[in-house]
Backbone bond lengths (Angstrom), bond angles and torsions (degrees), N, CA, C in turn:
res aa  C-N    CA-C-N  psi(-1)  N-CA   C-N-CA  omega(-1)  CA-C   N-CA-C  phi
1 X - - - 1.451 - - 1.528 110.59 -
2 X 1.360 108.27 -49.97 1.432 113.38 170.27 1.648 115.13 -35.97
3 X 1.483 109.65 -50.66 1.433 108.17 -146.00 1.912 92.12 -84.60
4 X 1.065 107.83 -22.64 1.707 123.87 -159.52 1.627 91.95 -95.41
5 X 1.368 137.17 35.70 1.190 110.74 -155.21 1.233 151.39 -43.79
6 X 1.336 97.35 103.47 1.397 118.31 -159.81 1.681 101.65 -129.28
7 X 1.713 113.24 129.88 1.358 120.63 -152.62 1.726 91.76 -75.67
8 X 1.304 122.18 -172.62 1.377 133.77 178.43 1.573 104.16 -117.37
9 X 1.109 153.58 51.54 1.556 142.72 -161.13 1.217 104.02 -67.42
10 X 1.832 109.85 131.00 1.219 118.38 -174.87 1.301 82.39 -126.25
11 X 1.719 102.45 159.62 1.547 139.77 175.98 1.486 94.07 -122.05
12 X 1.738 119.34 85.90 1.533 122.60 -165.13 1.572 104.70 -55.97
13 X 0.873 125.24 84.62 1.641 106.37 157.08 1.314 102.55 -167.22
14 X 1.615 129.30 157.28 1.754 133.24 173.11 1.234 88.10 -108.67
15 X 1.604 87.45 160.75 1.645 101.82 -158.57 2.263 85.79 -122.63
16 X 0.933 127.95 26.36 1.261 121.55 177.17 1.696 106.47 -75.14
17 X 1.002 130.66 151.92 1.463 141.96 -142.27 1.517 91.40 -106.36
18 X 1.149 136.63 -39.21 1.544 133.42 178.45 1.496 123.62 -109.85
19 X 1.961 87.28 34.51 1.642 98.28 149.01 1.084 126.21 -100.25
20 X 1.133 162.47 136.57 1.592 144.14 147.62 1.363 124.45 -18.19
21 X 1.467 118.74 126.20 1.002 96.03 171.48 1.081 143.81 -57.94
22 X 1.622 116.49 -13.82 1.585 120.69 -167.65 1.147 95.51 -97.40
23 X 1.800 139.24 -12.34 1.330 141.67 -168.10 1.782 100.76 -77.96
24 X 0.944 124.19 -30.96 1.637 128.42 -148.32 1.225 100.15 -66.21
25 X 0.950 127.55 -57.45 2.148 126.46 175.68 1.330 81.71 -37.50
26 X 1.475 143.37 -93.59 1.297 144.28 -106.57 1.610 102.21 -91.40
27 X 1.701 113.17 -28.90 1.431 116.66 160.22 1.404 130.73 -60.71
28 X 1.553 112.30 -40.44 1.906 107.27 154.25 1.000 110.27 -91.46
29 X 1.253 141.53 57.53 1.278 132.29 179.31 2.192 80.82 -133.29
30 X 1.627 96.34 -40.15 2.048 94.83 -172.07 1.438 73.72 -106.89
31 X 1.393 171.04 -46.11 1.181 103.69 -158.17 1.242 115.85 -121.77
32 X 1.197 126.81 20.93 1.542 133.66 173.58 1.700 116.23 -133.64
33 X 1.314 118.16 2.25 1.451 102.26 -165.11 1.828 78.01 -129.54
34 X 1.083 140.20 -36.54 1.524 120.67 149.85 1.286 130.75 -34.62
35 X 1.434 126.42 -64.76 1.214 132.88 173.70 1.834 108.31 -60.14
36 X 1.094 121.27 -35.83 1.296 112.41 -174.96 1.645 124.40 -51.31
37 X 2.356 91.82 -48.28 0.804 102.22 -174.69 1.620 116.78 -77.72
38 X 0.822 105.16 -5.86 2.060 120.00 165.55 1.325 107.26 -56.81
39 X 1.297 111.48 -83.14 1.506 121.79 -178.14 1.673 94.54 -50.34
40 X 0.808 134.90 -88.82 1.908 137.68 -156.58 1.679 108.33 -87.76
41 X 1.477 116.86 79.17 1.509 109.41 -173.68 1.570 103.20 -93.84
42 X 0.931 128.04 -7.51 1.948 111.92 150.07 1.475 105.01 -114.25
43 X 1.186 110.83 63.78 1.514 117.30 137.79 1.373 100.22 -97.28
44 X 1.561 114.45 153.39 1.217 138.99 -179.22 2.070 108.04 -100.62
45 X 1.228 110.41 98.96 1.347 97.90 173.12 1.413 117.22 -107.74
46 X 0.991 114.44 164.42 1.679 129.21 -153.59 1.871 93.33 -121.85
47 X 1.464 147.66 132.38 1.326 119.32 150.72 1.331 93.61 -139.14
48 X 1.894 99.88 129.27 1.513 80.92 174.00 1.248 103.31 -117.17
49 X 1.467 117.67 -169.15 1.225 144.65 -161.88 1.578 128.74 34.36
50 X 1.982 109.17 57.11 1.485 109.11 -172.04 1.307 84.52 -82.90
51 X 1.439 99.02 164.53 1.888 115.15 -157.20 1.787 91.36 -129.43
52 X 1.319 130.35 -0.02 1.353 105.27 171.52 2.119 116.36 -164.25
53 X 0.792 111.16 159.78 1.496 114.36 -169.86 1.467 114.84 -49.36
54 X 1.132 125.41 -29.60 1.338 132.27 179.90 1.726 115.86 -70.95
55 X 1.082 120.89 -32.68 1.542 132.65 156.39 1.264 126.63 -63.20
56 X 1.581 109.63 -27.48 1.113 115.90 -157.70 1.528 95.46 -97.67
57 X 1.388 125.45 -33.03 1.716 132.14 172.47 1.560 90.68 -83.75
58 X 1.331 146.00 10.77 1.228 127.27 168.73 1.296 110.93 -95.95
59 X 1.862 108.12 -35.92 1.886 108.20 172.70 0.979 103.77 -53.94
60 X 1.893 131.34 -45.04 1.043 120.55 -164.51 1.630 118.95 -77.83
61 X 0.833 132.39 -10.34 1.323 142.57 172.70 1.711 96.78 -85.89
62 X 1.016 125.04 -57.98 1.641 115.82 -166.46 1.631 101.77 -61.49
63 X 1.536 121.07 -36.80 1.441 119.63 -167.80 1.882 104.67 -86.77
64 X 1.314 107.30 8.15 1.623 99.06 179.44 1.914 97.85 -123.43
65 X 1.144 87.37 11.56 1.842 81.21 170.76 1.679 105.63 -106.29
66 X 1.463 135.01 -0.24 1.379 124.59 160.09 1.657 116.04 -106.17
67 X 1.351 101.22 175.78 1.833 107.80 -179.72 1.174 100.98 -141.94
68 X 1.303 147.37 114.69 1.460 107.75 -8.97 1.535 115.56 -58.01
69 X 1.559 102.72 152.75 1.549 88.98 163.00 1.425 124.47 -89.90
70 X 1.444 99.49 148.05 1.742 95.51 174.60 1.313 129.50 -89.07
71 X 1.359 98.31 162.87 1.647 99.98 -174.43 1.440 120.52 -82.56
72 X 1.090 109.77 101.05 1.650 115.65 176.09 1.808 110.14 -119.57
73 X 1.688 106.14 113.24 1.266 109.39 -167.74 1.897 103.71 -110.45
74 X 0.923 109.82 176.61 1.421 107.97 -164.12 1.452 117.31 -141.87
75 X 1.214 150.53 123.49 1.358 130.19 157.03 1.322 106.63 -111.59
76 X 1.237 116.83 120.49 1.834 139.45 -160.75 1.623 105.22 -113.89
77 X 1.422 102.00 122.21 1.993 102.13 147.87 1.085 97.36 -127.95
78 X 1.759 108.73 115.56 1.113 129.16 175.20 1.603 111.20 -80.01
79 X 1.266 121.23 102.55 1.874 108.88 -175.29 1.901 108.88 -82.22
């Protein structure tokens, strides 16, 4: 996908049954959308609908720890 550029669109949340529900953004956000962006740092990811400020300073922290940086875009309603 990276090389073909072609975005990654995520629907942020894990769906495992002995997460919280309110935990699941913040669980693919540490344990699958960190490592992803490690291995593939110009992949282009897409996530929509993060629901609160703490995710939203976490893209930004995950996308300023590589060089190049990657593209991680967001559409947020912060309540």
């Amino acid at each position: 996908m990276a090389g073909g550029n072609m975005p990654l669109l995520v629907h942020g949340e894990v769906t495992d049954p002995f997460v919280d529900l309110f935990d699941r953004e913040a669980t693919l956000i540490k344990q699958s959308l960190k490592p992803l962006v490690s291995r593939f740092p110009r992949l282009k990811i897409v996530m929509k609908h993060i629901t609160n400020k703490e995710h939203i300073t976490t893209k930004e922290q995950l996308i300023s720890c590589y060089k190049p940086l990657p593209t991680l875009q967001t559409t947020a309603v912060v309540v």
